[in-house]
C-alpha positions as CSV (number, residue, x, y, z in Angstrom):
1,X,24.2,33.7,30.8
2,X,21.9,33.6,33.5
3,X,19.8,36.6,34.9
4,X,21.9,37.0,38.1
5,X,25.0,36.9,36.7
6,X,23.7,39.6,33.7
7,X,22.1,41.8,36.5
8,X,25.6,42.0,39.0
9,X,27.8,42.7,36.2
10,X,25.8,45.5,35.2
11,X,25.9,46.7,39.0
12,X,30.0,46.1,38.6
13,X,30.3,48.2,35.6
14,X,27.8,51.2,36.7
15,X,29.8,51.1,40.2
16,X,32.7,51.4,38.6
17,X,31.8,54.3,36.0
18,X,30.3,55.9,39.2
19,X,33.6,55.9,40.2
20,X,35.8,56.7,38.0
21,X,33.7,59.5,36.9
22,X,33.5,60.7,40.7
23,X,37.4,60.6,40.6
24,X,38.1,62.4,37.4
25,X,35.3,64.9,38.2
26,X,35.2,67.5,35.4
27,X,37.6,65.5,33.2
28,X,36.7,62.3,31.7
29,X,38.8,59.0,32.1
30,X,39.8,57.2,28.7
31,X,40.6,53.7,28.5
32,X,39.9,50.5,26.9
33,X,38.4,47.5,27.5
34,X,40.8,45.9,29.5
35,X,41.4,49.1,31.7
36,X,38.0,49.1,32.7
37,X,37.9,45.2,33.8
38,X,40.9,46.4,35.9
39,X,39.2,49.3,37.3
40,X,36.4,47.2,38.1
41,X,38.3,45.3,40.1
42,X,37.7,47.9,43.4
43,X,34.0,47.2,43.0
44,X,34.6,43.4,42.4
45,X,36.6,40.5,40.8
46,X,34.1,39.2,39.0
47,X,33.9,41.1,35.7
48,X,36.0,39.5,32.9
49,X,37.5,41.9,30.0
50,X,35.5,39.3,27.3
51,X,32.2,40.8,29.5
52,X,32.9,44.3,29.2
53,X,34.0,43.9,25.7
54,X,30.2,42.3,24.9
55,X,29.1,45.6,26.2
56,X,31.5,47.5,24.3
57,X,30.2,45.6,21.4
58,X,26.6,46.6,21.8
59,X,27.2,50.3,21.8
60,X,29.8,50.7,19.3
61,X,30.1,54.1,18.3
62,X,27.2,54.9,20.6
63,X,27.1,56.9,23.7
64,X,24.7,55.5,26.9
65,X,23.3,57.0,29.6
66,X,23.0,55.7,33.0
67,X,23.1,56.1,36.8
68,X,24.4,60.0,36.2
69,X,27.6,59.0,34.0
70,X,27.8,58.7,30.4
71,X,29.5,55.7,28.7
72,X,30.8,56.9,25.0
73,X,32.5,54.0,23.3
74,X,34.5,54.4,21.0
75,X,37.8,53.3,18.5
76,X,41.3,54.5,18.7
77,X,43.1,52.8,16.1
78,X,42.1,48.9,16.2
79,X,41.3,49.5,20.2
80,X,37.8,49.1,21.8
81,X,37.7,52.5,24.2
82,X,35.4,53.6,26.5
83,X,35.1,57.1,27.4
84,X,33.5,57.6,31.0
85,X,32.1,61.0,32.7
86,X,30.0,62.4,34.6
87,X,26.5,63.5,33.2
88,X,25.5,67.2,32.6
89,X,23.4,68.4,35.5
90,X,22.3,71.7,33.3
């Protein structure tokens, strides 16, 4: 995958956490893989579920901070999930 293509979909999934986690405010949205690509889809069209699931794949189990909204992924049942919300300010 080429350097461009690496850098925008990592601008299309922390826009969209940005988001989400802006929208749900104190709560947290829940979803998986594939309800993420479909989020995404107000930032851009260009960010494929197999793309989010690589991701997903790299922090299994693992929480990750960035641009103010933490990223927990996570398993419920055989499903790929993907906790977002906004980061503590304390």
């Amino acid at each position: 995958m080429d350097r461009y293509k690496t850098d925008n979909n990592l601008r299309i999934i922390l826009q969209t956490a940005q988001e989400l986690a802006e929208e749900y405010g104190k709560h947290s949205w829940d979803g998986d893989c594939n309800d993420f690509t479909q989020a995404s889809s107000s930032v851009s069209q260009e960010l494929t579920n197999l793309e989010v699931e690589r991701l997903w794949d790299e922090y299994e189990e693992q929480e990750l901070l960035a641009g103010g909204v933490t990223f927990t992924f996570h398993r419920k049942g055989r499903d790929k999930m993907i906790k977002i919300q906004q980061a503590d300010n304390n």
